[in-house]
C-alpha angles and dihedrals in degrees: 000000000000093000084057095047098051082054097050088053093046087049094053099048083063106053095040092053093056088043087058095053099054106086082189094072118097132180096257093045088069124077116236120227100191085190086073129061112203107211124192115224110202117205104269128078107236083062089046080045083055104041097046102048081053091050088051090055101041086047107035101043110006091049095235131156103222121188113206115210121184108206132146123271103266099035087054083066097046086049082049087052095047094045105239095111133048118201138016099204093191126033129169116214102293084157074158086058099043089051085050105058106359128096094298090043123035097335103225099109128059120186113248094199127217136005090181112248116116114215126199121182116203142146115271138192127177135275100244091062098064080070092064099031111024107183090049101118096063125086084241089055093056099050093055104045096037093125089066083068104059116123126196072255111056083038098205090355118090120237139262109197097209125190121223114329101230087069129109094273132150092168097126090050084058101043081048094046084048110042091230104168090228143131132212122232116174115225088209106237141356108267082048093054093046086045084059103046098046088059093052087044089051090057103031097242128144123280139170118185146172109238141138148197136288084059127140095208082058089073101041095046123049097230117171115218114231104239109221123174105299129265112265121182110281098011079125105051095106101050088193085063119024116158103195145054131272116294116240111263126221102191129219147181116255104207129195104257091233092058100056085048096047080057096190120162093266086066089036084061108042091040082061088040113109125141128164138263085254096050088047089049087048091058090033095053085053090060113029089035117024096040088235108150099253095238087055089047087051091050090049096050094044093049085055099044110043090139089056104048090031089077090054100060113094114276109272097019124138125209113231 
């Protein structure tokens, strides 16, 4: 069964990215199976955590098909609008995104609203360098040791460690708003970034980084967020400026507006579907941490939780 079902994602991968990039593919040129549910997978590991204990569900005990495609965050939208994806189980702000394509847009996507995680992106140092530099994990406190930042890399600018590129960030429109004499250097993705500061942890080095909750590292390493103004609706209007700090997040499901319509029991399900930051860091720990393959760490979530994920199923509904 598990070999099927990695062909069926990787299947699936394929066809959705030449669907996306066809700009000619619209939602009611592509034939519908309700018996499938077409799931994005966004590059970090608490959204694969999320996506996989659903598929589990939706496969195990709701007999779905579910197609897993891992896709960046903005193509997974454009793949919503053209019909060729279903749901998008974590989504971090994009209100661009949602006027775009929701009800007063196009009309092909509909906010599911939240699965009950709150999320919140920040810049973060560890702990042990507050003992050195108290005052570090202000915006103060950057501006003034930036130099113990400085990489081979960055030359006389300190570093900030960022994660993948394609990720929610404003951090350039605050280094700008600022004045932080700091340069930003992606670490590519996320396994790559936490590679790289646990190594500088390890060894007690700076280090200056990009990162969020929910988050599993966050609960193995003792890591101080820099506190920077406050958000305010519209500080970041201008991303090239932006002088506050990241809003909160509470994030949400972006379903494809045929298949709420359609109403069948796999939306009825995710739309009940909600778990916490802490549920999403225990599954995420199994597979980023402990090595263990991501549908093995759902089905092992979901053996040991019936009485959480069986309040999300419809009413009435009984499991095969």
């Amino acid at each position: 069964m598990r070999r099927k079902g990695a062909l069926l994602r990787v299947i699936a991968v394929a066809v959705v990215m030449v669907m996306v990039g066809s700009c000619a593919v619209r939602t009611d040129q592509i034939a519908r199976d309700p018996g499938v549910v077409r799931m994005a997978v966004n590059g970090w590991v608490g959204y694969e955590a999320s996506a996989e204990v659903l598929a589990a569900i939706l496969r195990n005990e709701m007999d779905y098909e579910v197609q897993l495609v891992r896709t960046d965050e903005q193509p997974s939208w454009q793949a919503l609008d053209q019909g060729v994806l279903d749901v998008i189980v974590e989504n971090w702000g994009h209100e661009d995104l949602l006027e775009l394509y929701g009800p007063e847009g196009n009309g092909t996507v509909v906010d599911g609203g939240s699965n009950g995680n709150v999320g919140g992106i920040g810049w973060y140092v560890p702990a042990y360098m507050e003992e050195e530099y108290p005052n570090i994990a202000t915006m103060e406190g950057i501006k003034e040791h930036a130099d113990v930042f400085q990489t081979a890399e960055t030359g006389d600018k300190g570093e900030f460690l960022g994660g993948a590129p394609g990720f929610v960030t404003q951090d350039q429109g605050m280094i700008n708003a600022f004045d932080l004499d700091l340069e930003i250097v992606f670490a590519g993705s996320e396994a790559s970034q936490i590679t790289e500061v646990r190594r500088r942890y390890a060894n007690e080095e700076p280090v200056l980084f990009y990162f969020y909750d929910p988050q599993w590292l966050q609960e193995e390493l003792d890591f101080v967020r820099v506190e920077f103004p406050e958000y305010e609706p519209g500080c970041d209007a201008d991303i090239e400026w932006v002088p506050c700090d990241y809003p909160v997040y509470d994030m949400n499901k972006i379903f494809r507006t045929g298949f709420v319509e359609e109403d069948g029991p796999a939306y009825r399900f995710l739309d009940n579907w909600q778990w916490t930051n802490e549920q999403q860091n225990e599954v995420a720990r199994m597979i980023a941490d402990e090595g263990i393959d991501s549908s093995e760490a759902a089905e092992i979530w979901v053996d040991e939780n019936p009485d959480v994920w069986r309040e999300w199923l419809p009413e009435g509904y009984e499991t095969r």
